[in-house]
OpenMM code with the backbone's topology and positions (N, CA, C; nanometers):
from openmm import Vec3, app, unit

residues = "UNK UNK UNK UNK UNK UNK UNK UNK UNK UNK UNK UNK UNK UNK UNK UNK UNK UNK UNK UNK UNK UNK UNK UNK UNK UNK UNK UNK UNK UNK UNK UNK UNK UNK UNK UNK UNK UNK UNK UNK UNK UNK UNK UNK UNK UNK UNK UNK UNK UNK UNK UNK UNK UNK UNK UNK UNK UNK UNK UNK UNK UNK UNK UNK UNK UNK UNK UNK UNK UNK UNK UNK UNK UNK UNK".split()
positions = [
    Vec3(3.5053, -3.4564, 1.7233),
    Vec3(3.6050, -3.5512, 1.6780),
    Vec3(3.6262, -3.5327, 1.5283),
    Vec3(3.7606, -3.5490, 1.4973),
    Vec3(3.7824, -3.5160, 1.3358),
    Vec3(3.7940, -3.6952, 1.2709),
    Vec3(3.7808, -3.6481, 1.1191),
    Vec3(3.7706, -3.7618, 1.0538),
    Vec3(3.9031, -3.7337, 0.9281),
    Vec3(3.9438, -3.8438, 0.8969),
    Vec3(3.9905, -3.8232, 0.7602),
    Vec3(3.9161, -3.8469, 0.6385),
    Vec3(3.9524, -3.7955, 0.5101),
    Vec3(3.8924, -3.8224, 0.4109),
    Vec3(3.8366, -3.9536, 0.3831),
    Vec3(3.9631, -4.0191, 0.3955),
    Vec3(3.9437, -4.1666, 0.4295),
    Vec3(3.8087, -4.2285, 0.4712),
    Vec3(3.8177, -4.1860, 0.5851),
    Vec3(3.6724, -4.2914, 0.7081),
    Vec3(3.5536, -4.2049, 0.6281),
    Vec3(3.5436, -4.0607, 0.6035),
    Vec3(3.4235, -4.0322, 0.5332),
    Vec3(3.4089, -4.1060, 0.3948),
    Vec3(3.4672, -4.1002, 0.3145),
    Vec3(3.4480, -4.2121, 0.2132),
    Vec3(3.3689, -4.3559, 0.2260),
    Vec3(3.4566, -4.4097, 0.3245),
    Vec3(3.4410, -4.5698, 0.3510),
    Vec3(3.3379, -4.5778, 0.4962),
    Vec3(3.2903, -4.4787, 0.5431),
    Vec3(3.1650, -4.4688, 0.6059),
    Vec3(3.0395, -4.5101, 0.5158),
    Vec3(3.0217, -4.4572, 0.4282),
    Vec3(2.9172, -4.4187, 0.2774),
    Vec3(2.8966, -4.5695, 0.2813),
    Vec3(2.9882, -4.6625, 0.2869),
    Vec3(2.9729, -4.8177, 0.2336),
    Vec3(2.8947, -4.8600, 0.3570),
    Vec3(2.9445, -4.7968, 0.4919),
    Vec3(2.8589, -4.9266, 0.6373),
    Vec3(2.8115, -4.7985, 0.6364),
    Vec3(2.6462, -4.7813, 0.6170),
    Vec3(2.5819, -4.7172, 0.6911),
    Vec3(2.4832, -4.7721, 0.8091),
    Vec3(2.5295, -4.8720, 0.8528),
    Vec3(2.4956, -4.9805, 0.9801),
    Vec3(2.5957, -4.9446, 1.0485),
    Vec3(2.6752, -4.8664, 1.0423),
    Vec3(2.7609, -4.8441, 1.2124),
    Vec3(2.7303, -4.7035, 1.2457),
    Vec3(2.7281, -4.6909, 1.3348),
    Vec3(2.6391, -4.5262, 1.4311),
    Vec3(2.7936, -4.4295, 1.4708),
    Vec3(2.7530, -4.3174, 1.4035),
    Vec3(2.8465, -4.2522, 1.5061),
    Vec3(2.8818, -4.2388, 1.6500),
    Vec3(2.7413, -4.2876, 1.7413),
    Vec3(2.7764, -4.2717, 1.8747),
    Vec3(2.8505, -4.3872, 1.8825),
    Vec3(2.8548, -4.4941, 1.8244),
    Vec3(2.9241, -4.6502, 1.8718),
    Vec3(3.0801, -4.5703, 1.8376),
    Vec3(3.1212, -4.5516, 1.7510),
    Vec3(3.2325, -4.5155, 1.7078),
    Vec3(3.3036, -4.4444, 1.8301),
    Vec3(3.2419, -4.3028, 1.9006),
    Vec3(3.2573, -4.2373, 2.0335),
    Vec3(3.2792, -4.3427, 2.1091),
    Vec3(3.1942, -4.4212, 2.1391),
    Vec3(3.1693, -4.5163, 2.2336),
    Vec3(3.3158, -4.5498, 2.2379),
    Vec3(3.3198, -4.6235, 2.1494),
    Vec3(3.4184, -4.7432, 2.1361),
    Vec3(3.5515, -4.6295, 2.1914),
    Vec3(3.5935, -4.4985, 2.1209),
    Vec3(3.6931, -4.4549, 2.1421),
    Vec3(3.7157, -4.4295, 2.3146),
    Vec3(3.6062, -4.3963, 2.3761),
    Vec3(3.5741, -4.3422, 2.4807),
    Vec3(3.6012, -4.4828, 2.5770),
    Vec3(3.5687, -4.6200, 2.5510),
    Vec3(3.5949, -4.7032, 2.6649),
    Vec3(3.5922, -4.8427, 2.5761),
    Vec3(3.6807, -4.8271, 2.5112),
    Vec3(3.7531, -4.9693, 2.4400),
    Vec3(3.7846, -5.0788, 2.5348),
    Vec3(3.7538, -5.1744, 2.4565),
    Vec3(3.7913, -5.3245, 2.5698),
    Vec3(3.9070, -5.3702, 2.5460),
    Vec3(3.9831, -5.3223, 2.4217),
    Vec3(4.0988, -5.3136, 2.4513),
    Vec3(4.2115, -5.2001, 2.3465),
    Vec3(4.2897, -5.1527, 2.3339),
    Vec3(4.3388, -5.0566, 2.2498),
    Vec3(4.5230, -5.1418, 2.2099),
    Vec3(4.5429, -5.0748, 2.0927),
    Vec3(4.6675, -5.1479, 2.0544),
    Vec3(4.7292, -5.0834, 1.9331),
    Vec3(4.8524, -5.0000, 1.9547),
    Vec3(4.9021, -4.9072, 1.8785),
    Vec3(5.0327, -4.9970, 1.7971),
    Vec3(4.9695, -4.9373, 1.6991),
    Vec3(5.0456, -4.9780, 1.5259),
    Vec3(5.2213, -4.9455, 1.5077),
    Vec3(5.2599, -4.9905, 1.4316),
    Vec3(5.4125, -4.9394, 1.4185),
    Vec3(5.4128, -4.8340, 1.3521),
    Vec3(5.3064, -4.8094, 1.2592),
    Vec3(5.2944, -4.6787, 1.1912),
    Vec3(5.1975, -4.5535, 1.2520),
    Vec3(5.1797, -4.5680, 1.4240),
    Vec3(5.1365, -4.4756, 1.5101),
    Vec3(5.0161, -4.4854, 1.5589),
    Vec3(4.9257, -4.5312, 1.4527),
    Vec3(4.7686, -4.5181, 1.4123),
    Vec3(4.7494, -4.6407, 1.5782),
    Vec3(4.6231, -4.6086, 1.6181),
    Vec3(4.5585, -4.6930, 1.7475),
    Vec3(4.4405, -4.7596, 1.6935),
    Vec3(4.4305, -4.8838, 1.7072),
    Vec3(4.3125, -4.9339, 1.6805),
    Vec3(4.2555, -4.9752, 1.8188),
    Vec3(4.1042, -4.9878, 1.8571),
    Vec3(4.0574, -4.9461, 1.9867),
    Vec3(3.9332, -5.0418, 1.9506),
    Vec3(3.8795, -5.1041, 1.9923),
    Vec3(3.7923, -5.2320, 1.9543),
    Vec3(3.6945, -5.2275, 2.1086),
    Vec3(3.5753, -5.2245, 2.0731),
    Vec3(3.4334, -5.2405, 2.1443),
    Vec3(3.3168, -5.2690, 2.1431),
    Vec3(3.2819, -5.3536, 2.2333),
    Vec3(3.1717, -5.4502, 2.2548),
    Vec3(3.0895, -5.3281, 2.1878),
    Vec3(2.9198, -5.3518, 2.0752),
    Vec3(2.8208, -5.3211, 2.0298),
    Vec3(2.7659, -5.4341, 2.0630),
    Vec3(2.6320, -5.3800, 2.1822),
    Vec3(2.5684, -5.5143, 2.2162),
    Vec3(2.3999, -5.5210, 2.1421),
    Vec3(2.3936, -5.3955, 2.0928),
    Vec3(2.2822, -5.3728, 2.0037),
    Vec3(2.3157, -5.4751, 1.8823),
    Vec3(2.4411, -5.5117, 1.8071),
    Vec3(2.4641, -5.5692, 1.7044),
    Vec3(2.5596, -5.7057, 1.7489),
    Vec3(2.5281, -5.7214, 1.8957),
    Vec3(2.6200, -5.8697, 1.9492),
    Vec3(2.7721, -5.8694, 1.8971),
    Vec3(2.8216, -5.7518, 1.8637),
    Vec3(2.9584, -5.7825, 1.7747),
    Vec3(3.0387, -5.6589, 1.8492),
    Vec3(3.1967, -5.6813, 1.7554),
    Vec3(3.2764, -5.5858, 1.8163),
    Vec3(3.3080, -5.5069, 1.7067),
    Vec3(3.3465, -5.3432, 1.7091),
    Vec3(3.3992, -5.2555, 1.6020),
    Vec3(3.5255, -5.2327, 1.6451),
    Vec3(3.5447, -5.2571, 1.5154),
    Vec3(3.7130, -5.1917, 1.5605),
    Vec3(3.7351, -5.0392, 1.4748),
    Vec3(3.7702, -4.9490, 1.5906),
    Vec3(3.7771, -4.8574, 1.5352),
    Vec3(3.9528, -4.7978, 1.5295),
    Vec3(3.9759, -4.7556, 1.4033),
    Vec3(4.1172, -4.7082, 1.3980),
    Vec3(4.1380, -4.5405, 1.4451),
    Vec3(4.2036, -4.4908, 1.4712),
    Vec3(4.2826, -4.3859, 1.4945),
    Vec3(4.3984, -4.2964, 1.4481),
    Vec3(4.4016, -4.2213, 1.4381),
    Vec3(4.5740, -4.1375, 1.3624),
    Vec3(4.6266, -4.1449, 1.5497),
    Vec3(4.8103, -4.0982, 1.4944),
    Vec3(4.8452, -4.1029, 1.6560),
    Vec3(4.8260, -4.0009, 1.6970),
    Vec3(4.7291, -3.8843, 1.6653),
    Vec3(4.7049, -3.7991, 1.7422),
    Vec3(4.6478, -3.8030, 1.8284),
    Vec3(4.5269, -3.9262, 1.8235),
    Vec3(4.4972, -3.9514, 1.9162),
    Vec3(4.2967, -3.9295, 1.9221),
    Vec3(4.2412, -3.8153, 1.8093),
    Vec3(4.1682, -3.8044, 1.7874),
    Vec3(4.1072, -3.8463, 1.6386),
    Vec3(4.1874, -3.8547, 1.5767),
    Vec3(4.1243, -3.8225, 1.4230),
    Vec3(4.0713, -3.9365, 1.3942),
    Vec3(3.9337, -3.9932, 1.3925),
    Vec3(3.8772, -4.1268, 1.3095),
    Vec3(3.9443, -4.1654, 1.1761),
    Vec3(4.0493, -4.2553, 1.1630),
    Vec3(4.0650, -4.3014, 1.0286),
    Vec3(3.9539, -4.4370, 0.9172),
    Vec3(3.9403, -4.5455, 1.0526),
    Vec3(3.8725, -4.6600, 1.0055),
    Vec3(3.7488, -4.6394, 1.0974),
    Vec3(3.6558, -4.7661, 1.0638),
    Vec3(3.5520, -4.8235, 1.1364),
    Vec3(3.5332, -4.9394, 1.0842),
    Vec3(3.4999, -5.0308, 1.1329),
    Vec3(3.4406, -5.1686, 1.0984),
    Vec3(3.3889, -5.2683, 1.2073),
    Vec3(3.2866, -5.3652, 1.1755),
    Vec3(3.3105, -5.4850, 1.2521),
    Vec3(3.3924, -5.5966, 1.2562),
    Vec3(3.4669, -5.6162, 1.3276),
    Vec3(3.5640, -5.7424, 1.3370),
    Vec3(3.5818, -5.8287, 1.3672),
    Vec3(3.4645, -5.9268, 1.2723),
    Vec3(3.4231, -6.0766, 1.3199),
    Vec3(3.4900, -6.1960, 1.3707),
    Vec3(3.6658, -6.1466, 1.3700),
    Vec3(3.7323, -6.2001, 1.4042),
    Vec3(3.8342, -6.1578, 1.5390),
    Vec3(3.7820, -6.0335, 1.6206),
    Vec3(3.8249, -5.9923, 1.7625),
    Vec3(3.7696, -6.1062, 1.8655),
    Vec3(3.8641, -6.1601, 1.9552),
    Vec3(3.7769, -6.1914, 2.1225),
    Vec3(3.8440, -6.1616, 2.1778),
    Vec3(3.7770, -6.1570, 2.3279),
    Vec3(3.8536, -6.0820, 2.4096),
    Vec3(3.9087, -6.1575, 2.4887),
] * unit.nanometer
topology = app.Topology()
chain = topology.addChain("A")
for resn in residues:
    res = topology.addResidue(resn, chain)
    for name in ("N", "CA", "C"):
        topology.addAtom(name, app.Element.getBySymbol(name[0]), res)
């Protein structure tokens, strides 16, 4: 999976989120929801950390742009 400059940068700050969660999340999101500016954000249960990440996307479809937790997702 590719990254942008971007998410490697602002990775450096959460080094509490795992790359496999990130997979995870892309791989079987609880729910997905594409931007006007293309990008997919894809949000999934981490039950190791009781919370949800939301992870962003380019519209390619692969490229990691964001990561975070989003204390404010329910499902």
């Amino acid at each position: 999976m590719k990254t942008t400059p971007y998410f490697e940068r602002r990775i450096l700050d959460r080094p509490d989120i795992r790359w496999e969660w990130v997979e995870r999340v892309i791989r079987r999101p609880v729910r997905r929801h594409r931007q006007r500016d293309g990008r997919i954000r894809c949000w999934g249960y981490i039950e190791e950390r009781d919370m949800y990440l939301r992870v962003v996307i380019l519209e390619d479809g692969e490229t990691v742009h964001n990561a975070f937790f989003d204390r404010d997702f329910s499902e």
